[in-house]
Structures are given as structure tokens and as C-alpha cells.
C-alpha positions as CSV (number, residue, x, y, z in Angstrom):
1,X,0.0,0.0,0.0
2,X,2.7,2.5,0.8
3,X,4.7,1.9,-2.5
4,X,1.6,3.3,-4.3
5,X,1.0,6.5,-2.4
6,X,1.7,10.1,-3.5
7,X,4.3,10.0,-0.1
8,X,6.0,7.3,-1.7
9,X,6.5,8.5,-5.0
10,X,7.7,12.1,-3.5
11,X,9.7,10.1,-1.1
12,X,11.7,8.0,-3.6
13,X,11.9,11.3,-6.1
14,X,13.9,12.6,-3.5
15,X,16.0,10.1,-2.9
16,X,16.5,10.0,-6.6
17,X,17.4,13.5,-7.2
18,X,19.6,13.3,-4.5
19,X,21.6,10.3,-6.0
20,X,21.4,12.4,-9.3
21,X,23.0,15.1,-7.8
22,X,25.8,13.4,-6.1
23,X,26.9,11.0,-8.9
24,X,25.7,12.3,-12.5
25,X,23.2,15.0,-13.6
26,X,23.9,13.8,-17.0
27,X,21.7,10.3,-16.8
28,X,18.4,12.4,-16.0
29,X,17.5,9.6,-13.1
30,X,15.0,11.7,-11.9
31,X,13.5,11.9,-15.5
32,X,13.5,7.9,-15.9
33,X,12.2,7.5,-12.2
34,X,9.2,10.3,-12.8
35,X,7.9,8.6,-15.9
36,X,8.0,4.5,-14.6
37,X,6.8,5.3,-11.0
38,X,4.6,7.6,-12.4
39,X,3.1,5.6,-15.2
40,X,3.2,3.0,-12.9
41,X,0.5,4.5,-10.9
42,X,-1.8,5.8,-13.6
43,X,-2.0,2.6,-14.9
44,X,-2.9,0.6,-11.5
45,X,-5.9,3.6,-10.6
46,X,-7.2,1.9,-14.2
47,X,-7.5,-1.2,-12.6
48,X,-10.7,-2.9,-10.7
49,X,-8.2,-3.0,-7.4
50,X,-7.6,0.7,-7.3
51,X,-4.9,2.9,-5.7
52,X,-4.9,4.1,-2.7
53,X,-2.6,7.9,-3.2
54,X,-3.3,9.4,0.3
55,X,-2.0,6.5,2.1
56,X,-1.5,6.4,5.2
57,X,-3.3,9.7,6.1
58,X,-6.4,8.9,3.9
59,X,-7.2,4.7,3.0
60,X,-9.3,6.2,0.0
61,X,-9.2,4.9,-3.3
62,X,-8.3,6.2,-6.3
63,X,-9.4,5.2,-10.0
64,X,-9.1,7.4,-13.4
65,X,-12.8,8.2,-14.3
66,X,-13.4,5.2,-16.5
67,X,-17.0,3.1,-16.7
68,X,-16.7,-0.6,-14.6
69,X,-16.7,-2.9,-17.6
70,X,-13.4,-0.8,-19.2
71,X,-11.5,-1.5,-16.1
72,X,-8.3,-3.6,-16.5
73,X,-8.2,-6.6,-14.5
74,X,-5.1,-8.4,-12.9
75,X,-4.0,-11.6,-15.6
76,X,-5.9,-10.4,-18.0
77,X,-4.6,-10.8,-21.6
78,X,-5.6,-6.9,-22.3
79,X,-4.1,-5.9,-18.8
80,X,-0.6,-7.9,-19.9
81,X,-0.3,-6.8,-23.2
82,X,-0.8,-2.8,-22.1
């Protein structure tokens, strides 16, 4: 649950920029680690399990505004192949 929060993902940013500071601005870590964690997350609020973002100040799920039967679920050919 913590791994999928916003804390988390601001969290690890930091301690990704930081590492990008110390050892090579050049790589753009902070860049690579934005876009994987961060498409990461999009694409589990698209599934039927949901994402809880506020953890652990708010247990609230979170889902991208899309109708029941268009939600991705877990083993799912579709879900894979995405």
C-alpha cells in the first residue's frame, strides 16, 4: 500500500534526485524515475483494485474516471499486453 501512495513516489523522487546530484546530472535519473513510477501508478488507478494515493493519512481509493466494464483486471490478456 505504501509503494503506491503520493508519499512514496515524492519520497523516492527525493532520494533519486539526491543520488542524481551526487553521482551524474547527465543520466536524467529523476526523469527515468518520474515517468516508470509515475506511469506506474496511472496505470494501476485503471484497474478494478484501485490505488490508494493518500496512504496512510487517507485509505481512500483512487481510480481514473473510466466506466466498470473498461477496467483492467489483474492476468488479464488486455491488462498484460498494455
Amino acid at each position: 500500500m505504501i509503494t503506491h501512495s503520493l508519499l512514496a513516489f515524492v519520497g523516492l523522487g527525493g532520494l533519486v534526485g539526491l543520488m542524481e546530484k551526487m553521482y551524474d546530472e547527465t543520466l536524467h535519473f529523476m526523469l527515468i524515475f518520474t515517468l516508470g513510477y509515475g506511469s506506474h501508478l496511472l496505470f494501476d488507478m485503471m484497474t478494478v483494485d484501485r490505488v490508494p494515493l493518500g496512504y496512510p493519512f487517507s485509505r481512500r481509493e483512487c481510480v481514473v474516471p473510466l466506466g466498470a466494464q473498461m477496467r483492467l483486471k489483474d492476468g488479464d490478456f488486455a491488462t498484460e499486453a498494455t
